[in-house]
N, C-alpha and C positions, 0 to 999 in steps of 0.2 A: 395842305395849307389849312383846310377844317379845324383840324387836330390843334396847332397852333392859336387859333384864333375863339378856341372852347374856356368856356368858363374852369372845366374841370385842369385845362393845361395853365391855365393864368392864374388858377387857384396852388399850384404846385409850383409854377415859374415865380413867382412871389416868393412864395418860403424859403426858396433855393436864394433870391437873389436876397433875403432878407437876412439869411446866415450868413451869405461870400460877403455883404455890407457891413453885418455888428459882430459877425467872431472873426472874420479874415480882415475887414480894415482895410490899411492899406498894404497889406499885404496880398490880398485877393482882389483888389478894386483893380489894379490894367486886365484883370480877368474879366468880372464883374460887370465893371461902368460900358464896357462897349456889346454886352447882353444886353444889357438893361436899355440902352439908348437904341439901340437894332431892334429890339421885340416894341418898343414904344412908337418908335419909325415905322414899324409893319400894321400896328391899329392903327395910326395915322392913314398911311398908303391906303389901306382896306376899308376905311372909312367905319371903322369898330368905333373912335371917337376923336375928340377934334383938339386942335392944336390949344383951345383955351381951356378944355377940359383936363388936361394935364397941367398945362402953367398956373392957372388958379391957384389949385391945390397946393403946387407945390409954393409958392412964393407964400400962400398965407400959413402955409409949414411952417416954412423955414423962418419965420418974421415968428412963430410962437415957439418954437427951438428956441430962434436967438433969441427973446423977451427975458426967456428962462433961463441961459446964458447968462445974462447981462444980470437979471437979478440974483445970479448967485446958484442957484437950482442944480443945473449941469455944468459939466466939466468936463472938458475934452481934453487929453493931453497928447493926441496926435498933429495937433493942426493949433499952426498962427490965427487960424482963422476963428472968425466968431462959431461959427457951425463949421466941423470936418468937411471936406470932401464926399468921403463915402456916405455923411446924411445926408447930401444931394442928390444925391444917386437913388440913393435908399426912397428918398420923395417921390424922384419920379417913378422908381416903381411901385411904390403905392397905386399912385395915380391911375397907374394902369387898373388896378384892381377896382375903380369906382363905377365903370360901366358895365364889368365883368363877374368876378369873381363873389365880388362883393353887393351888385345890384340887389340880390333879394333882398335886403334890407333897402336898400335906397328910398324904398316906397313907403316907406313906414318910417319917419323921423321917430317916433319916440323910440321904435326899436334900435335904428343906427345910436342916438343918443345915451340908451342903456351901453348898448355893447361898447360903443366910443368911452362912455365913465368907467367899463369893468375893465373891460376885457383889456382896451390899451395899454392903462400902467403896468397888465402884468410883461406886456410885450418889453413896456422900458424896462421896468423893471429885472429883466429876463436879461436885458442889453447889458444894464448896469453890473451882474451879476459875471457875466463874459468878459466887461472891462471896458467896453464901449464907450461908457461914458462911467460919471463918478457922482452921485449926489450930493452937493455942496450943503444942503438943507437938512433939517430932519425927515428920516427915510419918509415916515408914514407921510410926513405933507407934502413932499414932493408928489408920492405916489396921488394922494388926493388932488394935490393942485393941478397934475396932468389931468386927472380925472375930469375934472371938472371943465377944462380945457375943453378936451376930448370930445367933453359931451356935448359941449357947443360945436364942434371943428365939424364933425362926423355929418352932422345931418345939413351942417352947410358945405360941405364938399356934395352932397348928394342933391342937394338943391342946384346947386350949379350945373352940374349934367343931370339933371332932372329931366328936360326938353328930349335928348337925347336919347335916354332911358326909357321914357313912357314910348319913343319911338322907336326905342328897338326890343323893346316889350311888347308890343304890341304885335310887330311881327312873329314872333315865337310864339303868339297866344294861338 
């Protein structure tokens, strides 16, 4: 159960579930979505982290998805839906990665904040590239306007389970 609930397994459980969501789609998501909802159900159960430390994130996600949706930015062509399916999924396990995987930065916003401007668009961008989605905009400013997104998202998702983090950092110290 250790094993499971290690930074090193949620830092791998992520990548895996990050590929079955943007190169399998809906083609991998009856796979997928009920990993991803069972491994989020098991940090809940364990008390790794709390029911509003996942919905946050994901809801203030998925509202800058669709913004970027609506204005034109992304393009989905699996789904009626404003946001696919699978980037719901794909949310919550993020989420997962904010008390875990991803903590060592939590504590340091300007560091989450750099990594959130670089690092993410390459992630969309990666996505884009597989077919996931379609940049409706010019490439470079989409990738920026994520960026800059990002940079804001990152360090307020970590401020949210911030309470939580200093508390289960403190433990491992």
């Amino acid at each position: 159960m250790q094993v499971l609930l290690s930074k090193p397994f949620n830092l791998i459980a992520f990548n895996c579930m990050w590929f079955g969501c943007v190169a399998g789609r809906d083609t991998t998501l009856w796979f997928v979505a009920p990993l991803v909802v069972s491994y989020a159900s098991l940090l809940l159960y364990c008390g790794k982290t709390k029911f509003h430390h996942l919905f946050l994130p994901i809801v203030i996600g998925l509202c800058a998805d669709a913004s970027l949706t609506l204005a034109g930015m992304f393009q989905f062509s699996s789904s009626g839906l404003l946001v696919p399916f699978w980037l719901m999924v794909l949310w919550l396990a993020f989420s997962t990665t904010l008390e875990s995987s991803l903590a060592v930065i939590g504590g340091y916003k300007w560091v989450a904040a750099c990594a959130g401007g670089l690092i993410v668009p390459l992630n969309y961008a990666v996505a884009e590239r597989l077919g996931a989605v379609s940049f409706g905009q010019d490439y470079l400013l989409t990738l920026i306007t994520i960026g800059v997104i990002w940079a804001a998202l990152l360090p307020l998702f970590f401020w949210i389970v911030e309470e939580n983090w200093k508390h289960n950092h403190a433990a491992y110290s």
